[in-house]
C-alpha positions as CSV (number, residue, x, y, z in Angstrom):
1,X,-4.7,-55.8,43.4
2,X,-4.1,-53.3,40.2
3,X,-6.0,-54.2,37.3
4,X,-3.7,-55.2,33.8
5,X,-6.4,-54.0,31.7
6,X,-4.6,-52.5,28.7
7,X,-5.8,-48.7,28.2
8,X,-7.0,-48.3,24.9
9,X,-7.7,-45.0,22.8
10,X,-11.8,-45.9,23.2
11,X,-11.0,-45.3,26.6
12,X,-9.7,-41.7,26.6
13,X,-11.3,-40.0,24.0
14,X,-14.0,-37.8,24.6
15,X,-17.6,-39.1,24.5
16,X,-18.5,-38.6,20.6
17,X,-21.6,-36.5,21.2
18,X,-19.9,-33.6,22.8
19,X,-17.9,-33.1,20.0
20,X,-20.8,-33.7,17.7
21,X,-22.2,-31.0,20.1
22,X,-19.4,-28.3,19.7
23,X,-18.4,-29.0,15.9
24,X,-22.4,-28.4,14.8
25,X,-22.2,-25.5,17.3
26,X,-19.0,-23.8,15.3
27,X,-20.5,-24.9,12.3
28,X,-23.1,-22.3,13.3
29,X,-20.7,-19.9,14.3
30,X,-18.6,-20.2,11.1
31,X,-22.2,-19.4,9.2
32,X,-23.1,-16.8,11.1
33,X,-19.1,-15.3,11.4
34,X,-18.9,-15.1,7.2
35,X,-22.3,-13.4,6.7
36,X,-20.6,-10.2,8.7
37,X,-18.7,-7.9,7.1
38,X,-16.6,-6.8,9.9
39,X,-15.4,-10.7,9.4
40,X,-15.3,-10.2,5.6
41,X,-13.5,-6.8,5.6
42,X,-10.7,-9.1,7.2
43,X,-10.4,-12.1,5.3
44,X,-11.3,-11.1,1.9
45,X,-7.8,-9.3,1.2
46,X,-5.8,-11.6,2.3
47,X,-7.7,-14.4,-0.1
48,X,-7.4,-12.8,-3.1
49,X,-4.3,-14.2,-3.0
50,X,-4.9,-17.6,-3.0
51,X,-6.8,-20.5,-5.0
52,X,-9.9,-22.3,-3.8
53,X,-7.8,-25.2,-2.0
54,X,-8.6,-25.7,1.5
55,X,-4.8,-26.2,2.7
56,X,-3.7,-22.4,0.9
57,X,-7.3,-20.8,2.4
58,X,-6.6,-22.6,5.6
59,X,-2.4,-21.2,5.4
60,X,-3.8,-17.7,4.9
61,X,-6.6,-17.7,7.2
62,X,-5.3,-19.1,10.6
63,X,-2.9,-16.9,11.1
64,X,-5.4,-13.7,10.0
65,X,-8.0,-15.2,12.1
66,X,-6.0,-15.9,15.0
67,X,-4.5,-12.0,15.4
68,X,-7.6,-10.5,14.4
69,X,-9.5,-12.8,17.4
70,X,-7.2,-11.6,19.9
71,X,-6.8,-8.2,18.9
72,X,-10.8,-8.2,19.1
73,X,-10.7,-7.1,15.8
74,X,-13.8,-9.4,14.9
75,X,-15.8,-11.2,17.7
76,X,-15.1,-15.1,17.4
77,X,-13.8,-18.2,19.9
78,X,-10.5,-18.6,19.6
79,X,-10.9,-22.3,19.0
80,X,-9.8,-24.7,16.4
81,X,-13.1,-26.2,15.3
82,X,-14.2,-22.5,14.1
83,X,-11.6,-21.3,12.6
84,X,-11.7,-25.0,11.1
85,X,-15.2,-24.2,9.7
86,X,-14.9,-21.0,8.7
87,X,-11.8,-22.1,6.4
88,X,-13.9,-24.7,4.7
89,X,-16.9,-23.0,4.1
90,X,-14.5,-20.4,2.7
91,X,-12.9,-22.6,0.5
92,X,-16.4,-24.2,-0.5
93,X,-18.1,-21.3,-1.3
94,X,-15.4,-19.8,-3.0
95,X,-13.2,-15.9,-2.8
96,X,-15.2,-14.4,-5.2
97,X,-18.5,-15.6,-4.2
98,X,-17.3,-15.1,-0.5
99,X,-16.2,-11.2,-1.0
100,X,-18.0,-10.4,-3.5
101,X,-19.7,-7.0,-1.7
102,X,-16.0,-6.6,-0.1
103,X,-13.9,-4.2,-2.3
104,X,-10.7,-5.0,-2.8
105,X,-8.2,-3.8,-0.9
106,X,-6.4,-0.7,-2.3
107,X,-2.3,-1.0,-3.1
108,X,-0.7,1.5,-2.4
109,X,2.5,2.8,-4.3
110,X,5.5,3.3,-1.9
């Protein structure tokens, strides 16, 4: 005979320790990620656009951080909790803080 026993959310989400586990372990990443500046060379032009509001850092960086991971541009997983990390630490820290021994980015007149 089945059981009726109603499935509940407790029942299918992941045991909280492993995703302790792998958000202290991009945590890390994200640290160790914006101390290089191969990593900093790529964000720090497209910030200087935006305020120190996690939701325009995050709208600038995903899509910067995503090509620039699979083009193998900078070394990173291509996963959401570090790219989740490295936006708020970004946004924490602050640009100029962040990019500080980045220069800017040089326009060019077309």
């Amino acid at each position: 005979m089945q059981s009726t026993k109603a499935l509940t959310l407790s029942s299918v989400q992941a045991p909280e320790s492993t995703t302790t586990q792998e958000q202290d372990r991009a945590k890390v990443i994200a640290k160790a990620a914006l101390k290089k500046k191969s990593v900093l060379a790529v964000i720090c032009s497209p910030l200087q656009s935006v305020t120190g509001d996690v939701h325009q850092v995050a709208k600038v960086l995903i899509p910067v951080l995503a090509a620039a991971t699979l083009a193998r541009t900078i070394d990173l997983p291509l996963t959401a909790y570090v790219f989740a990390q490295i936006i708020i630490l970004a946004a924490r820290v602050g640009v100029a803080s962040l990019c500080k021994d980045i220069p800017p980015a040089k326009k060019t007149d077309e």
